[in-house]
C-alpha positions in Angstrom: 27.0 82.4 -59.5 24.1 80.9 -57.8 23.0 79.6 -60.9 26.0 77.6 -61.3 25.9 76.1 -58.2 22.3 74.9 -58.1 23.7 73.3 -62.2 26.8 72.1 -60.3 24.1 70.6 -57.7 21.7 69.3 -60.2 24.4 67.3 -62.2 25.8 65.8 -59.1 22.5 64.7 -57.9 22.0 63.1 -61.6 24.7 61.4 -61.2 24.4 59.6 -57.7 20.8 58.6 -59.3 22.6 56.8 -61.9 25.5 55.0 -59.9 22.5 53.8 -57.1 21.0 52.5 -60.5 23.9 50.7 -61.8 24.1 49.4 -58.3 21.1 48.0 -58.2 21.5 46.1 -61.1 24.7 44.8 -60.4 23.2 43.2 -57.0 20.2 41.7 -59.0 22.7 39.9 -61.3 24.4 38.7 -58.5 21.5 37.5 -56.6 20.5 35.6 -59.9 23.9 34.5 -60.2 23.8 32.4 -56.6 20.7 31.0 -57.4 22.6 28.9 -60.2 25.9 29.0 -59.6 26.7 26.8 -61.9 24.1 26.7 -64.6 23.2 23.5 -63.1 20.3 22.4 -60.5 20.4 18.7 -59.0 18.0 16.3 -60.8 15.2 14.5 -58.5 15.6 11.2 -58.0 12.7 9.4 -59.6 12.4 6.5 -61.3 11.2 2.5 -60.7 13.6 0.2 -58.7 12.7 -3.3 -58.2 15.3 -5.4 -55.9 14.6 -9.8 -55.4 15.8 -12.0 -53.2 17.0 -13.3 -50.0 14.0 -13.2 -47.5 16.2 -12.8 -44.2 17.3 -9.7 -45.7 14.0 -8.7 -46.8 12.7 -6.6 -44.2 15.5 -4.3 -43.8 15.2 -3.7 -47.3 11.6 -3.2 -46.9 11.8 -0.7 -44.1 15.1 0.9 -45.9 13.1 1.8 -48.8 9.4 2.8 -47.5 11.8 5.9 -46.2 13.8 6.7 -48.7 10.5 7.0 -51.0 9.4 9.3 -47.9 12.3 11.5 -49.2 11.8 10.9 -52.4 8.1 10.3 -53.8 9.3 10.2 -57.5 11.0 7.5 -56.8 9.8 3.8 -56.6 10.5 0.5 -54.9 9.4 -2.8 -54.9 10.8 -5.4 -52.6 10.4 -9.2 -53.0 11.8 -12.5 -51.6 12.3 -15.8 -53.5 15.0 -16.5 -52.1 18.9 -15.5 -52.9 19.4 -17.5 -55.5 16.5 -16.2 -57.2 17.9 -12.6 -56.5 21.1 -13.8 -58.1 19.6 -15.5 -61.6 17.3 -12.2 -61.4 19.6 -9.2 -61.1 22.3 -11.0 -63.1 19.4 -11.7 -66.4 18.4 -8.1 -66.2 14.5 -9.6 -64.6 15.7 -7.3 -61.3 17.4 -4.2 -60.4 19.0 -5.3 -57.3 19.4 -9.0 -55.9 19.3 -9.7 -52.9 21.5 -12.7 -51.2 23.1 -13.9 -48.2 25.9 -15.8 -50.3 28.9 -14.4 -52.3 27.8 -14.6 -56.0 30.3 -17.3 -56.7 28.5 -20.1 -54.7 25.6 -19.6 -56.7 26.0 -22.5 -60.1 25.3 -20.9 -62.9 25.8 -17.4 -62.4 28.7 -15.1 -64.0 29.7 -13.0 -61.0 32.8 -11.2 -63.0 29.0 -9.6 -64.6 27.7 -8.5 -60.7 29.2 -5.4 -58.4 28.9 -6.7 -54.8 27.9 -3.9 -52.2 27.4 -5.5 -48.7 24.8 -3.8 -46.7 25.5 -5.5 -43.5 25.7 -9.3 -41.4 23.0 -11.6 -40.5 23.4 -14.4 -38.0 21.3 -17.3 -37.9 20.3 -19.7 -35.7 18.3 -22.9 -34.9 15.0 -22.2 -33.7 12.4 -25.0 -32.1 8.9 -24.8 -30.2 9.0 -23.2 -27.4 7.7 -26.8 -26.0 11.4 -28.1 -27.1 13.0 -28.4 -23.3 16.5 -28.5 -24.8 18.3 -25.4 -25.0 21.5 -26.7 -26.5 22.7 -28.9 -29.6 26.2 -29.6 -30.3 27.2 -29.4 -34.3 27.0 -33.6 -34.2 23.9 -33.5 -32.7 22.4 -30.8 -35.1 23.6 -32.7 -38.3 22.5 -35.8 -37.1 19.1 -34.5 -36.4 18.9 -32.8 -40.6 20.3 -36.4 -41.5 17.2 -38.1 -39.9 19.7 -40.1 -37.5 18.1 -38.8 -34.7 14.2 -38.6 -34.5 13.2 -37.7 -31.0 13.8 -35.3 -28.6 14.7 -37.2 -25.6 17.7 -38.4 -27.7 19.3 -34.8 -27.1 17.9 -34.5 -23.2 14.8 -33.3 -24.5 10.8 -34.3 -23.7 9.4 -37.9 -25.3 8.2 -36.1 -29.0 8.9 -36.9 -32.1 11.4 -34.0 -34.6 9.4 -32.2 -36.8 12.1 -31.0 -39.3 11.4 -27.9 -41.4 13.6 -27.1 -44.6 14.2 -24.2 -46.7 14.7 -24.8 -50.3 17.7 -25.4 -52.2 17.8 -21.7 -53.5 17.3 -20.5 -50.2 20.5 -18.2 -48.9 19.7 -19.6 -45.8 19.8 -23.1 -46.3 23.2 -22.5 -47.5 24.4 -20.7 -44.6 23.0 -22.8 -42.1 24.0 -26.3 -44.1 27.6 -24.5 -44.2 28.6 -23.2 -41.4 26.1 -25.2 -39.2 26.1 -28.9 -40.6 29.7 -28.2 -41.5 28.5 -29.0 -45.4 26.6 -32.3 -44.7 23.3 -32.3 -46.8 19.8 -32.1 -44.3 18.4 -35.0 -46.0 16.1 -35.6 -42.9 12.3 -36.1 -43.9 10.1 -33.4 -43.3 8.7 -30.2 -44.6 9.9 -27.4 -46.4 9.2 -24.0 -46.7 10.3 -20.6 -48.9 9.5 -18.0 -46.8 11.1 -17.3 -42.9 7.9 -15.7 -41.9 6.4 -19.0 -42.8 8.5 -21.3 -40.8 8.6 -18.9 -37.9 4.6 -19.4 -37.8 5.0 -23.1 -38.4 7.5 -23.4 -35.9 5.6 -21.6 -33.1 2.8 -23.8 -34.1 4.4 -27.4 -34.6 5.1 -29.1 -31.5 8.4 -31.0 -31.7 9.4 -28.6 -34.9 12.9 -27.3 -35.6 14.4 -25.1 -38.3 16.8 -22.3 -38.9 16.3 -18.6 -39.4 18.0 -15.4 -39.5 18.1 -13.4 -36.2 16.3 -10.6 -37.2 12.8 -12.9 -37.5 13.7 -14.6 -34.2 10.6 -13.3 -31.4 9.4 -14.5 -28.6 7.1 -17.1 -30.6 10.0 -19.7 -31.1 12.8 -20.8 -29.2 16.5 -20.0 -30.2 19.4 -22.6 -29.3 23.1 -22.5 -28.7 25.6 -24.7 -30.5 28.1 -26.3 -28.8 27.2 -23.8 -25.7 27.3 -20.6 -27.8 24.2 -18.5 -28.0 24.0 -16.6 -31.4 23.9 -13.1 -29.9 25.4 -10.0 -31.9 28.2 -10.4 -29.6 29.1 -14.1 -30.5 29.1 -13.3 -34.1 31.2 -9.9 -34.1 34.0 -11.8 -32.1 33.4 -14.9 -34.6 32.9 -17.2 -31.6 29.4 -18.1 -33.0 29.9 -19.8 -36.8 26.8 -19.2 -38.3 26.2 -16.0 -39.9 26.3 -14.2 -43.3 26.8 -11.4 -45.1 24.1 -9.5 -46.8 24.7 -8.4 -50.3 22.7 -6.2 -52.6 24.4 -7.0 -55.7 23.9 -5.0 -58.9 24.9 -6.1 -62.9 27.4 -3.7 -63.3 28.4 -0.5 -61.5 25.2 1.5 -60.1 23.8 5.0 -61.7 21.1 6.4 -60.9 18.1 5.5 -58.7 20.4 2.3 -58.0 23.3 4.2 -56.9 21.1 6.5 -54.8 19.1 3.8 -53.0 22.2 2.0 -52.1 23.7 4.9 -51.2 20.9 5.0 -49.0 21.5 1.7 -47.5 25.2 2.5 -46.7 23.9 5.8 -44.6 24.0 6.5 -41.6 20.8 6.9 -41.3 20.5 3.1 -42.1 23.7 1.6 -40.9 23.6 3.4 -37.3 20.0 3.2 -37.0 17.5 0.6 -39.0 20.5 -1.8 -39.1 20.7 -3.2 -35.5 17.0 -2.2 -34.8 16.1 -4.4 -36.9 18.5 -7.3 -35.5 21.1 -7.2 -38.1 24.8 -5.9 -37.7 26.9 -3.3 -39.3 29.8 -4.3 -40.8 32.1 -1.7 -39.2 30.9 -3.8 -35.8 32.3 -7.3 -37.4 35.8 -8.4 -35.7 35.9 -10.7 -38.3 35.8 -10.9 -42.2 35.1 -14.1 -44.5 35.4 -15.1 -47.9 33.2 -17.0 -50.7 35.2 -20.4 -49.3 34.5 -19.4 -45.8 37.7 -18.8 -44.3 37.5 -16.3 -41.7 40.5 -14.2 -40.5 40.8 -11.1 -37.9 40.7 -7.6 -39.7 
């Protein structure tokens, strides 16, 4: 009898050895199971980006993508200027990933836009900018187009000090230009001698420097070196532009030949965060386009959204 009991105990015991086996297999099949639950693991983004153009949206771009390489060290991007009609020939011959503009794709002679995907990052406003020497603090439109036309050559014609205008241009390709001889000079062509320039670091610095000099740039390279001034009595503030009482702003596209994959569609992804969009965007001086009151086509019409 006893020896059938310690059989009966022996086989039992055998037996709970083998389930807590079987068990323990089971849970390592799981376990390797979770770690690839579908067979599948998310590629790193790698690869070589290189985006061109418009140099008022250039160092949002800039600072944009030094952190999303800081997230992603595979991956790399150059930034570059030339203006946004360079980013447009660019992107749209295959030269560039991304081009970069501050005009719609259709104002640009030349280009096929049905071939380009638009993707706005965000608004830029720009503004007339003069020496901080300038005593005038206010131009109206007439008195701005006047002044790019070369009818008016000194200062104290506008209230200002006894000093000759020292006009500074951007080039026809600039984005800029086109904004600012849009929505500013109302189309007229600033055919006003004087110098011209590429880059809106440069005329800042020339600016600041010139005395008598005016120009236009984009708000977000407007510092204390120059002086910003208000037309027809409305200062270009973030304010002025979202309520589209201040004229002269743009939007500023990142367009792409044909829909994004890859590190394309990752990076602008990126620029559509919110890390970007509720952060870098307006600390850099630029504004979100959830912020805008207003919306505006390639012809410039504006209407309430």
């Amino acid at each position: 009898m006893l020896n059938k009991r310690v059989k009966w105990m022996l086989a039992l015991a055998a037996a709970l050895v083998v389930v807590v086996a079987l068990a323990g297999c089971g849970g390592q099949g799981q376990k390797q199971e979770g770690q690839q639950p579908s067979g599948e693991q998310a590629e790193e983004i790698s690869g070589n980006l290189t985006a061109v153009g418009s140099t008022a949206m250039q160092p949002l771009v800039e600072q944009a993508a030094t952190q999303f390489m800081a997230k992603h060290p595979k991956a790399q991007i150059v930034v570059q200027g030339g203006g946004s009609g360079t980013g447009l020939t660019q992107v749209a011959s295959g030269a560039a990933d991304i081009g970069n503009s501050d005009i719609f794709a259709e104002e640009k002679s030349g280009i096929d836009a049905s071939q380009l995907v638009d993707h706005k990052v965000c608004v830029v406003g720009m503004a007339t900018v003069v020496n901080p020497g300038v005593t005038v603090d206010n131009l109206t439109k007439q008195q701005l187009v006047d002044i790019f036309t070369g009818k008016i050559t000194n200062w104290k014609e506008v209230g200002g000090p006894d000093q000759k205008i020292v006009v500074i241009h951007r080039p026809k390709g600039s984005g800029t230009r086109a904004t600012f001889k849009k929505f500013a000079l109302g189309g007229v062509e600033d055919t006003a001698p004087g110098m011209e320039q590429d880059s809106s670091g440069t005329v800042r610095k020339m600016v600041a420097e010139t005395p008598g000099a005016i120009s236009y740039l984009a708000l977000s390279y407007v510092d204390n070196s120059i002086k910003a001034l208000k037309l027809d009595g409305v200062e270009p503030t973030v304010e002025n532009i979202a309520s589209g009482q201040y004229p002269v702003w743009a939007y500023q596209h990142m367009y792409t030949r044909g829909e994004p994959t890859g590190l394309k569609k990752a990076f602008l992804d990126y620029m559509l965060s919110e890390e970007v969009q509720g952060q870098l965007v307006e600390k850099m001086g630029y504004i979100p386009i959830t912020k805008m009151q207003v919306e505006r086509d390639a012809q410039g019409n504006v209407t309430k959204k």
